[in-house]
Every structure is written in structure tokens, then in C-alpha cells.
N, C-alpha and C positions, 0 to 999 in steps of 0.2 A: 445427500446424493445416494443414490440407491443401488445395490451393486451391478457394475461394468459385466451384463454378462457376454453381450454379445458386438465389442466396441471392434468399428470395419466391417462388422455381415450386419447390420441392420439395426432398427431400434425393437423396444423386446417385445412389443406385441407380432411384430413381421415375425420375429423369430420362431416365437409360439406355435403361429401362424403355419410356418414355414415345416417348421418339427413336425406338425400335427400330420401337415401331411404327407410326412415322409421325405424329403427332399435331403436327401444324402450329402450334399453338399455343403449345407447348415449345421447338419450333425455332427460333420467333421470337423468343423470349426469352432463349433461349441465341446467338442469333446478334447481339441488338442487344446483349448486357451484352459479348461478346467480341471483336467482329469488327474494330472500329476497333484495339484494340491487338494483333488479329494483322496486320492490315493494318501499323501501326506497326513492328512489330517484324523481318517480313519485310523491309520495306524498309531495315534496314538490312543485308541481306544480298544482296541484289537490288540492280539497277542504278536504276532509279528507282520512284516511288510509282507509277507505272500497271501494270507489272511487277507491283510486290506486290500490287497489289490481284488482277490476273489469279491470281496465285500462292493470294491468299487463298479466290477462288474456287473454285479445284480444288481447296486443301484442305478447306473446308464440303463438296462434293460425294465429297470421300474418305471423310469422317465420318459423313456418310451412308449411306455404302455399306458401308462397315466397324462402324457402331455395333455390330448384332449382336455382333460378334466382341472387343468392350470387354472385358476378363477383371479389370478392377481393381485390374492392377499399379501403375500409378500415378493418382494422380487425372483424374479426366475431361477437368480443364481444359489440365495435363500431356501428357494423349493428343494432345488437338486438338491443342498447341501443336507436340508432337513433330512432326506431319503438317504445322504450316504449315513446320517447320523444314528437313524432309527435300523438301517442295516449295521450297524457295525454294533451299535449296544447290544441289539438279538443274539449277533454272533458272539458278543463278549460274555452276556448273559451264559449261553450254552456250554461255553468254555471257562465256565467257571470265573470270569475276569468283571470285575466291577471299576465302575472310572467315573469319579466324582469330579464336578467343576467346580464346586461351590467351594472350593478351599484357600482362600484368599480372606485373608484379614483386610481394614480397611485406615490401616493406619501408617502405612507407608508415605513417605514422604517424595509423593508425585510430583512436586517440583524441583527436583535433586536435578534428573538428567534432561526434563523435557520443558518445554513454555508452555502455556496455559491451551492449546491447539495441536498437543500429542507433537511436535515438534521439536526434532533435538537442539537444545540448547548450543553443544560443541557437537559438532560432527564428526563421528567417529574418523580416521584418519584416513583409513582406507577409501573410506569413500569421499572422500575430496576430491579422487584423483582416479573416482574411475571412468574406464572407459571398454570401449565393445572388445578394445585390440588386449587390455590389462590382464595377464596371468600371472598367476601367484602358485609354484611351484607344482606348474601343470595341471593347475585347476582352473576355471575362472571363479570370479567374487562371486556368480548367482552360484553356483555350486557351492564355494565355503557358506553363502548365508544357508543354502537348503541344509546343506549339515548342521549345522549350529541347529536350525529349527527342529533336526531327529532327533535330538539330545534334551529338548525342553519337555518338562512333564504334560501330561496330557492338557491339562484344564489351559496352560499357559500356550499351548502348541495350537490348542481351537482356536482360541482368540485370536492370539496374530494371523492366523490362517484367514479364520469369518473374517475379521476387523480389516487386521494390517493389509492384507495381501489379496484379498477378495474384494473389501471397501464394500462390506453390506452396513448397513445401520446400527448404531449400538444398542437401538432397540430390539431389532432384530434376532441380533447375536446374541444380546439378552434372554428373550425369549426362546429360542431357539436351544439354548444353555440351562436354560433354567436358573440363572445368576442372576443379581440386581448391577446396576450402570458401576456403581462404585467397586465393587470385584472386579466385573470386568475390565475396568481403567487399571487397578493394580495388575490382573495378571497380564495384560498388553503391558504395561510400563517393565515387571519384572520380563516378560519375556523378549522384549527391546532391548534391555541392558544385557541378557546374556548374550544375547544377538552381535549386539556393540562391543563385548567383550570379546568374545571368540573373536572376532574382524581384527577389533586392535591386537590383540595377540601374535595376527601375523604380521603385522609390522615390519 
């Protein structure tokens, strides 16, 4: 399945559609469901979150100006992410800052925490038991997983970002990464368990 970019305002060619010709209403919708987790995921590539956010900026204004020329090689959400991805390297570039993905060995033992369908085996604890109303010492659990997720190294923070949390294709993200599939299963797997760590920790 191809990434959910635009799930409740339409399917993605409408959106396209919709984007191309300016319809403000789509674009707010499509900016509040994505914009925190490019903001997110920029920064791990970029030197700090004011950075990315700048970065995220000019990418929405790219998207904009390029929708037309959307050709439906990859999913919508894909496109974007590409632009926030080749904004944020330029910027990391200029700043002195290099951010390798490929640093994943492949010899991790991927059936420790998860089933053979990325799947956790035991589910962490916390999330057994959550729910919309559940605070955890005035934060809620989407907030402690967002932290947990600023604290993982760059390569592992894309992944779950594109993969986990976006649900683009492992092709995709592949590509997109410049990684081969088996990397990218290790750094989603390492970046699940510190995820699953941090959670069980507040227990």
C-alpha cells in the first residue's frame, strides 16, 4: 500500500488535482496531516529544529510550485518527502553537516522483537493500555513516542518516519534513501526497539 497522503480529503489523484489548482482547503489538509513529520524527519538531517523547520518551509513552497508537474512515479506523499529530503541535504551540505543512511549492518537478529510482518511480538506495555483520555506525567504517549523518535540517529529517524509513520513503500524509502531493503528492516527494527524502550521505561 502506497503512502496514506491524503486519507478523509480525497484519493491522490483528486488531491493532485485539487493542489494544482490552488484550492486552499486541500492544502491545509494535506499540510496539517504531514508537516510535523517532515519538520521531524528533516531535522535529523539538518543541524537543528529551527533549521528544519526553515527547510520544511521551502519545501511546502516547492510543492507548490511543482505540483503541476506531479507525474505519479511515486506516491504523493513520497514526492513531498523527496523535496523535504533534497532540501534539507543542500542545507546540511552548506552547513558543513554530512548524514549517511547506509550505516546499518545486516546482521541483526530481526526476529528478537518483531514476527516475520514488522509486527511486535510482546507489545510494549504502555501501549496495551492506551487511550485518547491516557497521560503520562502531563504528556500524552503520542508526545513521549515524538521524543523518543528526536533522540534516534538520523538514518534510523528517516526510516521509521518514511516507513513507520508515513507507510510509504520499502521500495520507496529505499530509493529514496539510497539504502538496500535489508538496512532498511534493520534500522526500522533498531529504531522500534528504542521507541519500545523509551515507552517501557515509563512504566
Amino acid at each position: 500500500m502506497r503512502g496514506d497522503t491524503g486519507q478523509g480529503i480525497g484519493d491522490e489523484a483528486e488531491l493532485v488535482r485539487k493542489l494544482a489548482a490552488g484550492d486552499r482547503a486541500t492544502f491545509e489538509a494535506i499540510y496539517r496531516k504531514h508537516n510535523a513529520a517532515m519538520v521531524r524527519f528533516a531535522t535529523g538531517i539538518v543541524k537543528s529544529r529551527a533549521t528544519a523547520e526553515e527547510v520544511t518551509q521551502d519545501a511546502w513552497v516547492s510543492v507548490l510550485k511543482n505540483i503541476g508537474g506531479f507525474e505519479g512515479r511515486s506516491s504523493l506523499a513520497g514526492w513531498m518527502f523527496t523535496i523535504v529530503l533534497n532540501k534539507a541535504r543542500t542545507r546540511a551540505g552548506r552547513d558543513g553537516r554530512s548524514v549517511s543512511f547506509d550505516g546499518a549492518g545486516e546482521d541483526d537478529n530481526l526476529a528478537a522483537a518483531f514476527d516475520g510482518r514488522g509486527r511486535w511480538k510482546d507489545m510494549p506495555e504502555l501501549w496495551e493500555e492506551i487511550t485518547a483520555e491516557r497521560i503520562i506525567a502531563g504528556r500524552s504517549v503520542l508526545q513521549h513516542v515524538n521524543a523518543a523518535i528526536e533522540t534516534l540517529p538520523p538514518a534510523q529517524r528517516s526510516v521509521l518516519v518514511l516507513r513507520g509513520q508515513q507507510g510509504l513503500e520499502a521500495a520507496e524509502v529505499c530509493a529514496m534513501l539510497g539504502i538496500t531493503e535489508g538496512n532498511m528492516r534493520v534500522l526500522l527494527h533498531r529504531a522500534r526497539l528504542a521507541v519500545r524502550g523509551a515507552l517501557d521505561g515509563l512504566a
